[in-house]
N, C-alpha and C positions, 0 to 999 in steps of 0.2 A: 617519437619515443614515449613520451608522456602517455597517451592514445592507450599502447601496447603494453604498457606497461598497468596501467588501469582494467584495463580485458582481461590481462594474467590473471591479477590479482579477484578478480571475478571471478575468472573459471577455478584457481586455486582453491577461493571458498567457498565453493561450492562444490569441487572434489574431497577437501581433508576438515573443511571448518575452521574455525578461528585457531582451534587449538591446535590443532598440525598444520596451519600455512605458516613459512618461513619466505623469507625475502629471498634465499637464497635459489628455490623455486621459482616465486614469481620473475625474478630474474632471467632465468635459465629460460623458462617459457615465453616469456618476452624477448630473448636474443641479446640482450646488454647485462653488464656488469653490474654486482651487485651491490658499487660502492655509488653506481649513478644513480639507484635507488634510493641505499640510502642518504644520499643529499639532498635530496627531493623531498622524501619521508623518513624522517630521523626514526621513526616508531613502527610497531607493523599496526596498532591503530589507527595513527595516521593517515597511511596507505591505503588501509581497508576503509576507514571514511571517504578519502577520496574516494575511492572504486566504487563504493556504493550509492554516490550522490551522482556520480556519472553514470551509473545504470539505474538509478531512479529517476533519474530526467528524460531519459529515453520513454521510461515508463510513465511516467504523467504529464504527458504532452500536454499543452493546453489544450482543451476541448472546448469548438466555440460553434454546436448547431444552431446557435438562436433560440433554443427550448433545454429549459430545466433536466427533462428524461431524458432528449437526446444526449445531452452533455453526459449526462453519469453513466449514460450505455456505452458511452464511447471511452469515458474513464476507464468503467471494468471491462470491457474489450483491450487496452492496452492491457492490463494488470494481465488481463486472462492469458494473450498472446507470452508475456514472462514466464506464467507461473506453466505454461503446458510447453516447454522445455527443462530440461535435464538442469539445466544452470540456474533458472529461474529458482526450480522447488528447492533445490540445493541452495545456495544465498540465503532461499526463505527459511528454510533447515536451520542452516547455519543460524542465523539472527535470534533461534528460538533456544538457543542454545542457554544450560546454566550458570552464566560465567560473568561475576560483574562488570568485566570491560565489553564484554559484546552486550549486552543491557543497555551499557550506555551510549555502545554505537550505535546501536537497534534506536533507540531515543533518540537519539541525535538526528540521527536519517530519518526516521519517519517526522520527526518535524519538519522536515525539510517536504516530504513528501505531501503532507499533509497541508502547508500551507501555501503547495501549486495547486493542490486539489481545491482551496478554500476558492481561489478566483473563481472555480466555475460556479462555487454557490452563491458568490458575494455577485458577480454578475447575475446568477438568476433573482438576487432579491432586488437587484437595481430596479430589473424589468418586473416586480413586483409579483414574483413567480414561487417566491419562498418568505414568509413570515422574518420578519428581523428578530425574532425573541426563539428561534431554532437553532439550537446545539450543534452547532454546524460540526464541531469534531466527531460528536456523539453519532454524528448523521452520517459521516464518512467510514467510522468504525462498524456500523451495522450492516452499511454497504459491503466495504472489504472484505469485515470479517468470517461468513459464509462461504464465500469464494476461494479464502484460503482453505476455509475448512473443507471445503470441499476436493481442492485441486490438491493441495499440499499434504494435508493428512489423510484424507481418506484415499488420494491417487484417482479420484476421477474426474474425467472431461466435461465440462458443461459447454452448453449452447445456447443459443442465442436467446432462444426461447426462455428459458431459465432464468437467463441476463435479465430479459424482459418482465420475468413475473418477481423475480427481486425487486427491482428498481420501480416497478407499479404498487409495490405491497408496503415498500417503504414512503416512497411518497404520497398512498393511503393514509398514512398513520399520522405522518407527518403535516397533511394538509389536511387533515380534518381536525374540525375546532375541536381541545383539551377539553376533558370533562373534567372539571373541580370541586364538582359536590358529587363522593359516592352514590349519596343517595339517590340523586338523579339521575344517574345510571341504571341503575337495576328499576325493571320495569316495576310498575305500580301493583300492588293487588289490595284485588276487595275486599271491604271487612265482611266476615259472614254473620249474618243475622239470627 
């Protein structure tokens, strides 16, 4: 019941959004009554937290190749398999919504998301594969965030290849030593005489 009742409320927000799902739908889609709902979930934020931490755990499986790139290919490979479904971009819709309680759902779940994602970085730094003084949220946001943009708003399909010059471009940046003095950045030039 619990299960079915979680799914509804998925496909629900991702058909109408936070602002048109009623319990008494997700009900009726799930096959049970609407008052074993609300027992369950006195709220329809509630509800929609639950349902969204249960489809974000589907989505952030742990990822364990043994290597840094592998792991975060296989991250935005789940993310990607989400977002290139109709329910997926829809949830993600919904989430961007501007409404102070999905804000703070949106927050709430992506903490959640965000810190199954950390294990695969916290593992890669064990194995001494990622700097310990790395933004590791900041790291996961630059990953993500392209991929939404890409799948979600712009409505197109990426591949693997894509996956791959992401995740090479960012761990470019990210592994190679900080430059801390501008000046030593910008190449030298000669005084002229």
């Amino acid at each position: 019941m619990v299960g079915a009742v979680l799914e509804a409320t998925v496909e629900e927000l991702a058909r109408v959004g936070f602002g048109g799902l009623s319990t008494e739908a997700v009900a009726t889609r799930a096959g049970v009554n609407k008052t074993t709902v609300y027992r369950r979930w006195p709220t329809r934020g509630e509800l929609v937290r639950a349902a969204l931490l249960e489809f974000q755990a589907r989505v952030f499986e742990d990822a364990d190749t043994g290597t840094l790139r592998g792991d975060l290919l296989e991250l935005l490979r789940g993310v990607r398999v989400q977002l290139g479904t109709a329910r997926g971009r829809g949830v993600t819709l919904a989430l961007m919504a501007d409404d102070p309680h999905v804000r703070q759902l949106a927050r709430s779940t992506r903490r959640v998301a965000v810190e199954s994602s950390l294990t695969v970085l916290d593992r890669a730094a064990r194995r001494g594969e990622l700097p310990d003084d790395v933004d590791r949220a900041l790291l996961l946001d630059v990953l993500f965030g392209p991929l939404e943009q890409k799948m979600v708003i712009e409505g197109l399909t990426v591949d693997d290849a894509w996956l791959e010059r992401l995740v090479d471009l960012v761990l470019r940046a990210v592994l190679q030593p900080a430059v801390t003095n501008p000046a030593r950045a910008a190449p030298k030039r000669r005084a002229r005489s």
